[in-house]
C-alpha positions as CSV (number, residue, x, y, z in Angstrom):
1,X,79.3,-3.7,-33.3
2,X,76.0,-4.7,-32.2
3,X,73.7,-7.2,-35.1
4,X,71.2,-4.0,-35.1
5,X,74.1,-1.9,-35.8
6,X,74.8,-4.0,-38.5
7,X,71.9,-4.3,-40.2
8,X,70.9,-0.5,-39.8
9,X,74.0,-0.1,-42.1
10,X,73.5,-2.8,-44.5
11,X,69.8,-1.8,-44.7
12,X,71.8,2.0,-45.5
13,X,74.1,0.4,-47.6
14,X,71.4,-1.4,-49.8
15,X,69.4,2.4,-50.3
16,X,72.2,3.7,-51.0
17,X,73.3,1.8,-53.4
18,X,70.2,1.5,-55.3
19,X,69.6,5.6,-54.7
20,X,66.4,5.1,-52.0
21,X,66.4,8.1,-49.7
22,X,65.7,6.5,-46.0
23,X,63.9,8.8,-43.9
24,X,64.8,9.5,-40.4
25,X,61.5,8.8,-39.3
26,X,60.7,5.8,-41.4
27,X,63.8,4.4,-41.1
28,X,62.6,1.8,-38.0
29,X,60.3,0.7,-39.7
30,X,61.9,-0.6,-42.5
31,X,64.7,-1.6,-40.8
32,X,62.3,-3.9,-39.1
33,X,60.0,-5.1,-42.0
34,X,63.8,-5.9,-43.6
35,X,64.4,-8.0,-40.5
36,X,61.5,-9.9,-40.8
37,X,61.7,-10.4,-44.8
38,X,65.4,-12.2,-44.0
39,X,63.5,-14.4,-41.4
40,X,60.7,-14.9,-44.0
41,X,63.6,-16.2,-46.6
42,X,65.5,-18.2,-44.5
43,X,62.4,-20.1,-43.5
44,X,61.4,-20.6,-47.0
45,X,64.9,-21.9,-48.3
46,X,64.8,-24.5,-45.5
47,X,62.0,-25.8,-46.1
48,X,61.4,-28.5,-49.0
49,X,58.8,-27.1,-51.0
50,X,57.3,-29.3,-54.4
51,X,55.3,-28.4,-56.7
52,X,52.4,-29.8,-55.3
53,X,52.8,-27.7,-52.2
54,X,52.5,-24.5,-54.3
55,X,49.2,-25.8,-56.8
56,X,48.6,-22.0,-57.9
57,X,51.8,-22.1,-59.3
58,X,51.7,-24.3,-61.8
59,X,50.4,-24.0,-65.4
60,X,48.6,-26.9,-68.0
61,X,47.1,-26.2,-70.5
62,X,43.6,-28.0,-69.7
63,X,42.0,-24.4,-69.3
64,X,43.1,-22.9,-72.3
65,X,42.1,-25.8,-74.8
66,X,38.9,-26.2,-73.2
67,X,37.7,-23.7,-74.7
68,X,38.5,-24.5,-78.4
């Protein structure tokens, strides 16, 4: 079985499970956009990201007690 073969039925399998009708005619597309999400992942978990990388995700509370 071919990889596209196998991740047309896994991107099925994941629809189906969570009861998401896949439409004929939609269903290349978001069989791509799902390819291209796991490529999006597996860059992100090799990469080693800190907390400095990501500034908008961190929280202090500077701003809030500013304003008292």
């Amino acid at each position: 079985m071919s990889q596209d073969a196998d991740t047309e039925m896994l991107v099925e399998a994941i629809a189906a499970r969570n009861g998401l009708p896949l439409p004929e005619d939609r269903k290349p597309a978001i069989i791509g956009g799902f390819v291209e999400l796991e490529a999006m992942c597996a860059r992100l978990r090799t990469t080693n990201l800190t907390a400095a990388d990501e500034p908008a995700n961190t929280y202090g509370f500077a701003p809030i007690t500013r304003i008292a």
